[in-house]
VEXDREN-2710 file (C-alpha; in Angstrom, 1 decimal):
% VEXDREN-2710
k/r/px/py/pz
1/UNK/-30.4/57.5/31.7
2/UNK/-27.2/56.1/31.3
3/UNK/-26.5/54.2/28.4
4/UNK/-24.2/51.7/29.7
5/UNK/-27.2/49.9/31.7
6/UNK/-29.1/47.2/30.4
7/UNK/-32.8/47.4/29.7
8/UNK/-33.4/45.4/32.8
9/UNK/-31.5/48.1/34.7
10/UNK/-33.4/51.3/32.9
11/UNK/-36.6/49.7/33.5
12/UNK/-36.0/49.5/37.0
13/UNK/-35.1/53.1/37.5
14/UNK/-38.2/54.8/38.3
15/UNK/-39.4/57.7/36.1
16/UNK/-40.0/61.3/37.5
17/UNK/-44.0/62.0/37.0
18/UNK/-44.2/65.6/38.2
19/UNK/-43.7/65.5/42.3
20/UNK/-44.8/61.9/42.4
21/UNK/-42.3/58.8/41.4
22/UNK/-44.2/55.7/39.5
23/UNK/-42.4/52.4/38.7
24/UNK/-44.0/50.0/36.0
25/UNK/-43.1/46.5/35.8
26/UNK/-45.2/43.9/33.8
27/UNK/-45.6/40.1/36.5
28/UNK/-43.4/37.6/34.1
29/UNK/-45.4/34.3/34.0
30/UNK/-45.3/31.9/36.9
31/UNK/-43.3/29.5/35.6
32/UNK/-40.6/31.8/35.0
33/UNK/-38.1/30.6/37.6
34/UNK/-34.7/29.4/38.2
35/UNK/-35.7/25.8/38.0
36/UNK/-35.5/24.0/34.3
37/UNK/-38.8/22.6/32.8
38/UNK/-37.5/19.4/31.7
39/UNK/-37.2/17.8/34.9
40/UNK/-36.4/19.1/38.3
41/UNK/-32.9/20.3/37.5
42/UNK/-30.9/23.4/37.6
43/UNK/-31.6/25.3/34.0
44/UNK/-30.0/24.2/30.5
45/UNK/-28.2/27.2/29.0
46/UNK/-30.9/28.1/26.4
47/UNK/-33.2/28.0/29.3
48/UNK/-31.5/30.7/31.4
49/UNK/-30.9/32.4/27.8
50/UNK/-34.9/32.3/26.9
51/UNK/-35.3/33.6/30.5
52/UNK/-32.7/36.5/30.1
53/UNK/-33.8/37.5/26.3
54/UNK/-37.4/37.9/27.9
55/UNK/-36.5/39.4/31.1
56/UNK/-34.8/41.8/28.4
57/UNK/-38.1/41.5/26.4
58/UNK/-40.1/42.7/30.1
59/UNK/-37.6/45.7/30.1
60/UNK/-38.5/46.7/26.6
61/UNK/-42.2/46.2/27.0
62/UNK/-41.7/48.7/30.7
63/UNK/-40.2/51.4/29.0
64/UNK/-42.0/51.4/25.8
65/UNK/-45.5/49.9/26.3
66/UNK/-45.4/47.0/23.6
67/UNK/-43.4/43.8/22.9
68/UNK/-42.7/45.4/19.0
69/UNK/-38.8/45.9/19.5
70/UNK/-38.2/47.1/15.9
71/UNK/-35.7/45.4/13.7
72/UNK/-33.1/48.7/13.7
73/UNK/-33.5/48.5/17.7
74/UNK/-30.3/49.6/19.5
75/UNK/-30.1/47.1/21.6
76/UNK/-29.6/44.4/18.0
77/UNK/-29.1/41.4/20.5
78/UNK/-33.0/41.9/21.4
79/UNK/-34.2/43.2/17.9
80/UNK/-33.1/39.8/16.6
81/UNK/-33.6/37.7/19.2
82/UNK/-37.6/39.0/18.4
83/UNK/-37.2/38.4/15.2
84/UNK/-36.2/35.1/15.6
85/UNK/-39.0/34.0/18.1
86/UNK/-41.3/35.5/15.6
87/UNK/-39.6/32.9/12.8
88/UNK/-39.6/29.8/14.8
89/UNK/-43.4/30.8/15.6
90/UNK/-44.1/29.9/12.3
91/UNK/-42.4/27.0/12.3
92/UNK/-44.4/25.6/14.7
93/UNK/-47.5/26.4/13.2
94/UNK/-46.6/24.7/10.4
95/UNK/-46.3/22.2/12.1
96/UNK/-42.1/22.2/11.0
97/UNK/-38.7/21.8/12.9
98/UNK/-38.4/24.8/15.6
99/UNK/-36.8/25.4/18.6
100/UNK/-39.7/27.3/19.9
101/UNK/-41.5/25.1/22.4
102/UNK/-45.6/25.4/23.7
103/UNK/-44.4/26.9/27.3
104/UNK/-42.3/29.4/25.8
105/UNK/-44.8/30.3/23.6
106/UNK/-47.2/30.6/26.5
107/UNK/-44.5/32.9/28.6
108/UNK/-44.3/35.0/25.6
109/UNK/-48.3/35.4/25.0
110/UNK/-48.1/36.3/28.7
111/UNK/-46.2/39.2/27.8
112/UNK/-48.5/40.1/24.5
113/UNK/-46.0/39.3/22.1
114/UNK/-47.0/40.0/18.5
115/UNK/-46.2/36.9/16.4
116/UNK/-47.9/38.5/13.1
117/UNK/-46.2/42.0/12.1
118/UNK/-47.9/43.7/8.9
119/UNK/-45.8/45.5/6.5
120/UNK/-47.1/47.2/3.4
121/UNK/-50.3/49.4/2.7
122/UNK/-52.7/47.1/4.8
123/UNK/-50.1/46.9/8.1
124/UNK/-52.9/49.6/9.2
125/UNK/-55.5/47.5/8.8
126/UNK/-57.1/45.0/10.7
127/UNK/-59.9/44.2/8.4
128/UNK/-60.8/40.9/7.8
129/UNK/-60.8/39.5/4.1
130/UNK/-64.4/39.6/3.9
131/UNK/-65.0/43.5/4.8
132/UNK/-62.1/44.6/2.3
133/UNK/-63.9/42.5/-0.5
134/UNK/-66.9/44.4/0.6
135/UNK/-64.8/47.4/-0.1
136/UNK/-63.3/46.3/-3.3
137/UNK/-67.2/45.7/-4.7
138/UNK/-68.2/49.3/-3.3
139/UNK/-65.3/50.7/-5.2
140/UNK/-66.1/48.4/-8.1
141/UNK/-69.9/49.5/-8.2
142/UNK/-68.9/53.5/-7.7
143/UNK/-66.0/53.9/-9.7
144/UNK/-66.3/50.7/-12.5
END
């Protein structure tokens, strides 16, 4: 593929599967339009940003099978808009200042967007808190 093309434009290419040609493309969410969602209006700016950055975010997940653009991406306008979504996230949980609102939230879950990334020895691991201090105490009993 040329490199000069965006995601958008990559992901759109179809991919050579032996003799046969496939095209994946993930449905964006309904309310995914041209049209702003505060009032009836033509979109603000961040709106038609939001909307490019997860068209962009569509392309990745085509190509690649996950929303998990990593940090060190090559395309670094996507690896921290992700990282930023991911940020404001929190935010909002807490209930703090963000500039993440509940329908982009909802367009992003669409997607399967991972909010939480692990790092360290447990990013393996989903294990809930109870079963690893069932571990620990196994260990503990065995081993002292």
């Amino acid at each position: 593929m040329d490199n000069s093309k965006s995601l958008s434009e990559k992901a759109m290419e179809t991919k050579a599967n032996g003799s046969s040609v496939e095209q994946i493309q993930v449905k964006l969410p309904e309310h995914f339009t041209e049209t702003s969602t505060i009032g009836n209006g033509p979109l603000s700016s961040r709106e038609r940003k939001f909307n490019h950055m997860l068209s962009e975010l569509n392309s990745y997940k085509t190509v690649n099978g996950d929303c998990l653009v990593p940090r060190k991406f090559a395309d670094s306008k996507l690896a921290n808009w992700v990282i930023n979504k991911r940020r404001e996230y929190k935010l909002h949980e807490l209930g703090e200042k963000s500039n993440l609102n509940r329908q982009e939230i909802d367009s992003l879950n669409v997607l399967g967007f991972v909010w939480k990334i692990r790092t360290g020895p447990r990013k393996a691991s989903n294990l809930s808190w109870n079963e690893l201090l069932h571990q620990l105490k196994k260990y503990n009993a065995e081993f002292g």
